[in-house]
N, C-alpha and C positions, 0 to 999 in steps of 0.2 A: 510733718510736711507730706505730703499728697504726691506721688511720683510723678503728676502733669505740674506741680510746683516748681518741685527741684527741677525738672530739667526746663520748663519756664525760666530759673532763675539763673540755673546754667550757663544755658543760651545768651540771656541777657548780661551778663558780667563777659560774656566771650564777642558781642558785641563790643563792649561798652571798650574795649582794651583794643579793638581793631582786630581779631583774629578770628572771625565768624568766617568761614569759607562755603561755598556750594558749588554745586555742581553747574558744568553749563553745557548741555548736549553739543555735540560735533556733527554734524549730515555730512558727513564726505568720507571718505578712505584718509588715514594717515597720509601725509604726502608734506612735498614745501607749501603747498596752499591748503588751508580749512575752511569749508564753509563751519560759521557759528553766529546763530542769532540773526540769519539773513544777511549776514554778511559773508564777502571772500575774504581771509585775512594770511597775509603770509605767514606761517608757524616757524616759530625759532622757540618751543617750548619740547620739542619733541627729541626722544633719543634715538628715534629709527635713523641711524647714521650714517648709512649706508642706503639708505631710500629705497629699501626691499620689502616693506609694508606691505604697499600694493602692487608687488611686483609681478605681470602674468606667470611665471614660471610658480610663484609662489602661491596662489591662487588655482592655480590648476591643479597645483597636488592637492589642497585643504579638500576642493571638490573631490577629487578621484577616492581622495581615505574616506570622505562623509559615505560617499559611493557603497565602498567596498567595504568598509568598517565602523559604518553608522555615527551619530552624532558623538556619542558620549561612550568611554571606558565602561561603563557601567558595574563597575565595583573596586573593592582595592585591586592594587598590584598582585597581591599575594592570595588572592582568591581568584577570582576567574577576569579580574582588569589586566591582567599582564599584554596586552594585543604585541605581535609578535613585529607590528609598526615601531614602537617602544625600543624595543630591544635591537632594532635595527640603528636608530636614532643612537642609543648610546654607546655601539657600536664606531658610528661616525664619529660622537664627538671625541671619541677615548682615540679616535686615529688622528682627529685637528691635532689637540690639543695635546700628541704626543703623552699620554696617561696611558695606563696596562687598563684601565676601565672606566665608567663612568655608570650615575646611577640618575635617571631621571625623574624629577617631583614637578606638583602643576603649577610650580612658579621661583623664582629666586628665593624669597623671601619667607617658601618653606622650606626651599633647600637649605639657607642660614641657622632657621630654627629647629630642625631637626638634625643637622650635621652636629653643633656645636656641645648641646646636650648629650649626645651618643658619645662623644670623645670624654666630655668633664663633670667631674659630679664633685662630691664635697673633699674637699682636703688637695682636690686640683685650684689651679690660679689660671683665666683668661685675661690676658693684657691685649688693651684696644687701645688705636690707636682713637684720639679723641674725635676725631670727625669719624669715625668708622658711623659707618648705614644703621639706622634704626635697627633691622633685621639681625644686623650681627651684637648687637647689644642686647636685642632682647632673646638673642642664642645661647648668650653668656648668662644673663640673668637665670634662665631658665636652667639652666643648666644644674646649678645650685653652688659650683666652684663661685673660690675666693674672686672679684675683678680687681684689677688694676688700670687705671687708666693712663697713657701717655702723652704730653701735650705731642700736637700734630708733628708727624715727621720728625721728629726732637730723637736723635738716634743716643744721644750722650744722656737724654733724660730715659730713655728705656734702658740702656746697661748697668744704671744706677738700679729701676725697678729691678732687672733680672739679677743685679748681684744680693739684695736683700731679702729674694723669692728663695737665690739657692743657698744662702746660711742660713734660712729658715727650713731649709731641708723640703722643700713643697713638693708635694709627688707630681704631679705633670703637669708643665706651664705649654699653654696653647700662645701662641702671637696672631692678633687678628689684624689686618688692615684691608683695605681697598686697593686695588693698581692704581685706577686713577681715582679721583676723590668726586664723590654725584656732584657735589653743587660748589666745591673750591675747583675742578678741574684738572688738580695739580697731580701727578706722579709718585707712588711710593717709591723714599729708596731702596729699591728690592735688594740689590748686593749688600748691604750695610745690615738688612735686617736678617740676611740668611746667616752672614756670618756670624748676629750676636746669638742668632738660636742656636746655631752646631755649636757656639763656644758655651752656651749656658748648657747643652742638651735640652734643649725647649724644640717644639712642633711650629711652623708658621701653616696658618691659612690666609689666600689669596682671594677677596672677590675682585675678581676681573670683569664684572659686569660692562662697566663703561670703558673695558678696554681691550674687549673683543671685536674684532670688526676694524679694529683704531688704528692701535699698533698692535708693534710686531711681523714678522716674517709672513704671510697669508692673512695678516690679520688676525695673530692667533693671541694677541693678547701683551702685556707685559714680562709675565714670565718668560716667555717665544723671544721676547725680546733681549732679553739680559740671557740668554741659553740655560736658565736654571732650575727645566721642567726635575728636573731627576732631583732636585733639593729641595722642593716647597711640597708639604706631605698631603696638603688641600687644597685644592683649587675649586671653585664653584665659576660656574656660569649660567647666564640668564640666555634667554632666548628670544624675548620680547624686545630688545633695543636693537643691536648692528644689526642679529638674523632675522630682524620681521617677525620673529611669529611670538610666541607665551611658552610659559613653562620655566623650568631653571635643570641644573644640574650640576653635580659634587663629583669630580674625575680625581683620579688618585689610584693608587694600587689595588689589586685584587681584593688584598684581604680588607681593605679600607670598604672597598662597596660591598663586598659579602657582611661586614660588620654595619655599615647602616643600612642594608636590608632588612636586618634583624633588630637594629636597633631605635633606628629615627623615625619618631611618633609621627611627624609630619608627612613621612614615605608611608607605615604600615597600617594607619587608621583614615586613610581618605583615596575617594575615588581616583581611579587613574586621570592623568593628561585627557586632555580633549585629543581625539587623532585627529582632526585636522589640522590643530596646531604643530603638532607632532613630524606632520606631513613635510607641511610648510617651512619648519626648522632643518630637516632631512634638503629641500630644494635649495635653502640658504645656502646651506656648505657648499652641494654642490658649485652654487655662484662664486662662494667666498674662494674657493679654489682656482678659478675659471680666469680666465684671462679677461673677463667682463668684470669678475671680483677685484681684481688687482687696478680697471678702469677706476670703478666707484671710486678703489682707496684714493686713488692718486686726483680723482675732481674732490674727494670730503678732505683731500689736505691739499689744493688748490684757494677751496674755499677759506681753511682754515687760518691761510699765510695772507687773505685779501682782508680778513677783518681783523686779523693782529695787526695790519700796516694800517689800516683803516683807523685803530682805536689806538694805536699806539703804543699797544704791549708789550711785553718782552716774552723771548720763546715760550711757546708752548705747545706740546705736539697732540694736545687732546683736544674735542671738539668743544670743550664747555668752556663758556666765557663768560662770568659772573663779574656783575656791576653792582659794587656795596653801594650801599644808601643809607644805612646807620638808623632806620625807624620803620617803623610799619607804614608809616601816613608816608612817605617820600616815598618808598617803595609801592603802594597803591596808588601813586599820583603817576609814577613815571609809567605803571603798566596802563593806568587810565591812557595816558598822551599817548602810546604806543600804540593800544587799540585804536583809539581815534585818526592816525595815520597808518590805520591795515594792516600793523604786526602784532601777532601774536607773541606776547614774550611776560606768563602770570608773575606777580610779586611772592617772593620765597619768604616766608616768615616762619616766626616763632612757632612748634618744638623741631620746626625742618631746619633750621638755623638756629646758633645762638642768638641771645636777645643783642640787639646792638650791632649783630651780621646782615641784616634784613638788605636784600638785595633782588637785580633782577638775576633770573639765569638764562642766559644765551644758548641754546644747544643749536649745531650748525649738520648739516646733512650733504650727503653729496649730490642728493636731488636738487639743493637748492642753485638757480646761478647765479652769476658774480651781481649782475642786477640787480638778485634778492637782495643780494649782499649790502652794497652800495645802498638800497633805500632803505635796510636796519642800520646803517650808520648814519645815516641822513637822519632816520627817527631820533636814532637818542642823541644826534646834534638839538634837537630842539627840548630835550629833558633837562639842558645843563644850568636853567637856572633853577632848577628845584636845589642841584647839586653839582657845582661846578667841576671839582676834584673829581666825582666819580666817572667823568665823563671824559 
């Protein structure tokens, strides 16, 4: 077969099954509203939750570093990319995020991939939690250690795993979850998992991606939240969702970021961070600290408590609201109806979800207001006969 064959035929069976995805440009600035396709559409697909995107503060820095420190790093960290922008940045986030350090890479998803392999290699065990993020799966995969996987949140079904890890004598078990979950929403129970790791002697790592910004004390996350920065030996954060701008980074002890300087392929084989994103994440904190930061929190869980009463959920303090539809076809119908009524809200499918998960995802912002609010419930009042229940 001919290489314009296969992926001809590729294509076509990815068709044929409903999973064919592309792209579709944006002409606007992130924000509550998108222009796309000539259209204005209200966006509830976005994780800037905090509505700092395009925030002038935020933008002024991106310019002022293009300015004074040009487009691009232009090489690795560990050759002449280090720009001393960088190391101010991880300076900040090691002070939020109450960490002795932090190490920054040009996005979450090689921070994942490079932390995880640095820690485990063969004869190690990573246990993930089963919704755990693409990234942190394929950290573990990479890595070359034994996995194990946990059904979600299932704390009795992981101390079963960790007691057959340690009569097998395993040399070092890593524990991976999310704080909050991308596309279920929901909260690790971080107390329940610190204590099975300190009783197995096992490591936990945290991505707090979607739950920086969210909760916690400043907004600093879920760990900030439960007081158990001093027990959780990894913590990762992205910079692209609550702080507005791109890049990711791994906070934790000294000798943690001295060890994946030396060690995470993802840090030591690719150009540094963009400085303007760099910049940008540097003005975030600043806000996230500010007594303007503490406004947002409290309008993005304004908004949060008007579409739980709105939809009729039961608590939840993250901004993600995921509405099951159980098929790919309900799930592209409900986001067709949505677009056609000016919201933005794409259908999640299969390998982002299990098969038989296929849902929309809600993400809510503090830019949006209550008005927004009110006509994405208005919207998916008019989806419920595809799917009654889910609605």
């Amino acid at each position: 077969m001919t290489f314009d064959n296969f992926l001809q035929e590729k294509l076509k069976e990815t068709r044929r099954i409903g999973l064919q995805r592309k792209l579709h440009p944006v002409a606007s600035a992130q924000g509550p509203v998108v222009a796309r396709a000539g259209r204005t559409l209200l966006n509830f697909s976005s994780n800037d939750y905090l509505g700092l995107a395009a925030h002038p503060k935020l933008r002024r820095a991106a310019i002022q570093a293009v300015t004074r420190r040009g487009a691009g790093a232009g090489a690795s960290r560990l050759l002449s990319g280090s720009l001393d922008l960088f190391h101010k940045l991880e300076e900040a986030l090691a002070r939020f995020l109450r960490a002795e350090a932090a190490l920054l890479f040009p996005s979450g998803y090689s921070a994942n991939i490079g932390a995880i392999p640095a820690l485990l290699s063969r004869g190690d065990c990573a246990v993930l939690d089963r919704l755990c993020h693409a990234s942190l799966v394929d950290g573990a995969r990479l890595s070359g250690a034994t996995l194990r996987v946990f059904p979600h949140n299932d704390i009795g079904a992981l101390e079963r795993v960790l007691k057959r890890l340690r009569s097998a004598a395993t040399r070092n078990i890593l524990i991976i979850t999310e704080a909050v979950f991308s596309m279920d929403g929901d909260a690790a129970p971080l107390p329940e998992l610190v204590r099975l790791k300190e009783e197995a002697g096992a490591w936990l790592m945290v991505d707090e991606a979607h739950a920086i910004g969210v909760l916690g004390p400043e907004g600093r996350g879920l760990t900030a939240a439960w007081s158990l920065e001093d027990r959780v030996e990894v913590r990762v954060a992205t910079l692209g969702k609550a702080l507005g701008a791109a890049g990711g980074a791994v906070c934790g002890s000294r000798r943690l970021i001295r060890w994946l300087t030396n060690k995470a392929r993802s840090f030591i084989y690719t150009t540094g961070p963009c400085p303007a994103a760099a910049a940008a994440a540097l003005a975030a904190l600043e806000i996230m600290t500010s007594p303007e930061g503490t406004a947002r929190r409290r309008a993005l869980r304004k908004n949060i408590l008007r579409l739980r009463k709105r939809l009729r959920r039961p608590r939840s303090e993250s901004a993600i609201f995921p509405i099951f539809l159980g098929s790919n076809e309900l799930a592209l119908a409900a986001a067709a109806i949505l677009e056609e009524k000016g919201v933005l809200a794409p259908a999640i499918r299969f390998p982002t979800v299990p098969r038989g998960a296929e849902r929309l995802r809600i993400s809510l912002t503090a830019a949006h207001s209550l008005k927004a609010i009110d006509r994405l419930a208005e919207a998916l009042a008019s989806c419920t006969e595809l799917a009654a229940e889910a609605f």
